[in-house]
N, C-alpha and C positions, 0 to 999 in steps of 0.2 A: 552402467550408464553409457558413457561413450571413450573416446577420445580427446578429450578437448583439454583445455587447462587445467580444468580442474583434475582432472586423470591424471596429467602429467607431473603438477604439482605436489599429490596425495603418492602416484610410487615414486616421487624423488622422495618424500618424506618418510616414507615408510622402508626404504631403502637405506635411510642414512642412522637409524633407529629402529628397525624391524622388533625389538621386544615392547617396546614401553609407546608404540603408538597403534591407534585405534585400524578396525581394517581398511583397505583402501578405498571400499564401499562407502563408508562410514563416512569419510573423512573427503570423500570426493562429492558427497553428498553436500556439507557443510561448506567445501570449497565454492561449492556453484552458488550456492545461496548468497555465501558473502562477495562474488565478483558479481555476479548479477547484480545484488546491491548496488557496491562500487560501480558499475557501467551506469543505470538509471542516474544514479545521483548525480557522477561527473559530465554525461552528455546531456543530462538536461540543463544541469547549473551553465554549462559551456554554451549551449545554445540561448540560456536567459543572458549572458554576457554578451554574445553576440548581438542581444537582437535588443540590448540595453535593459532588459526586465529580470537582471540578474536577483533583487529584493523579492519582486511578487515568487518567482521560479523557487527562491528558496522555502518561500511561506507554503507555498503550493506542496513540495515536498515534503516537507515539516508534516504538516496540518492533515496532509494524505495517508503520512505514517502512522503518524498519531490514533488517529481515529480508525483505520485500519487493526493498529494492533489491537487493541480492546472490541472493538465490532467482526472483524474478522472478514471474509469474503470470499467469491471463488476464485479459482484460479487456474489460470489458462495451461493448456495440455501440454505446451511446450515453452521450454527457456524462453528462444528467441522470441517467441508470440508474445509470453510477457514484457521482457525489456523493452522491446517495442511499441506494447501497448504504455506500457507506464512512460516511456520517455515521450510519446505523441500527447498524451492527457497531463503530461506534467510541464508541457514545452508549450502548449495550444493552451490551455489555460491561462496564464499570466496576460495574454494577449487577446484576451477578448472584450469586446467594450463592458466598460459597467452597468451593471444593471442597475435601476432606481431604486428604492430604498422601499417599496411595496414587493416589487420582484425579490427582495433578495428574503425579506420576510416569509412572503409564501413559497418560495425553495427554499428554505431553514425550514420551514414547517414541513414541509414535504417530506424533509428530511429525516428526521424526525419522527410521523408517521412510520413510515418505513423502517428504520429502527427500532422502534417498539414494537411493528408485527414482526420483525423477522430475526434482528440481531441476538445472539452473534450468530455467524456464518461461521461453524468451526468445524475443519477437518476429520472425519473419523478418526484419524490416526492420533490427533492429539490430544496429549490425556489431560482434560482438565473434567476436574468434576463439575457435574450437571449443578450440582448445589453454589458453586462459584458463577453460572452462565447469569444469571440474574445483575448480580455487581459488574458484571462487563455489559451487559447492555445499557443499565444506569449509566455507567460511568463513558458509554457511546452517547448517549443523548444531552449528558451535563455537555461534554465536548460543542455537541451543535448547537445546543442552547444557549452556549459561549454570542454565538453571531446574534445573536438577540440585543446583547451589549454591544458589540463592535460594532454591527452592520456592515460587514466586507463583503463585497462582490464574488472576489475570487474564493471568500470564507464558503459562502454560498454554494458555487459552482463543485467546489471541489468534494464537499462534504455530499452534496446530492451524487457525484459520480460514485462516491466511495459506497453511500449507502445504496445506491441499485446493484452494488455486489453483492449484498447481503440477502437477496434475496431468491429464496430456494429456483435452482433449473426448473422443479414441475409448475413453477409459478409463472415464468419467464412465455 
């Protein structure tokens, strides 16, 4: 991969335990995911503190996960593109005016559509069987369907950014 912390982290680790830990591949692979994580989650919560919309920033994150892990989506070619993308869309969000209570409906419904053509978005590499992809697109749509009851703006927003991930590049 590269040099970065996570490299650094993975041969202290594998340095201090060389038999009983996974290769430095392996393990610096796992490293990025989980600081990358950590970076998104703390600079966006820090910037919803800042800008006093620390509540909406959390839901925003929350709610992005959420639906993310069962729907699935693409993903940007490089670390820093994602963090960046995820910390602008999770920090811009909380601060947008609300929508009315017709808008947030027909963005749930959007939403929704979208979901049913295309969900999940799931990497080649990872192995879920085709026979389980069905139960995760349900369980993508009960999610948006959720704003049906709620009626949140930012429920709204966030759920239509998540589901235009889901939808294949030749489509785009």
């Amino acid at each position: 991969m590269n040099n970065g912390p996570a490299n650094s982290i993975a041969t202290w680790i594998k340095k201090a335990n060389p038999e009983q830990t996974a290769s430095i591949e392996v393990m610096e692979y796992a490293l990025s995911i989980v600081i990358n994580t950590l970076l998104i989650i703390s600079m966006s919560l820090i910037i919803g503190f800042i800008s006093d919309e620390l509540i909406k920033t959390a839901i925003t994150l929350f709610s992005f996960a959420l639906l993310r892990f069962f729907s699935g989506g693409m993903h940007l070619k490089s670390s820093f593109g994602c963090i960046a993308t995820s910390i602008l869309v999770c920090s811009v969000i909380p601060h947008l005016p609300e929508l009315n209570a017709n808008w947030i409906l027909g963005v749930t419904f959007i939403s929704i559509l979208l979901l049913l053509f295309f969900a999940p978005h799931i990497d080649r590499e990872t192995k879920i069987k085709k026979s389980f992809r069905p139960f995760l697109k349900w369980v993508s749509v009960v999610i948006v369907c959720s704003n049906f009851i709620l009626c949140s703006s930012i429920l709204a927003v966030i759920f239509l950014v998540q589901s235009l991930t889901v939808i294949p590049e030749a489509r785009r």
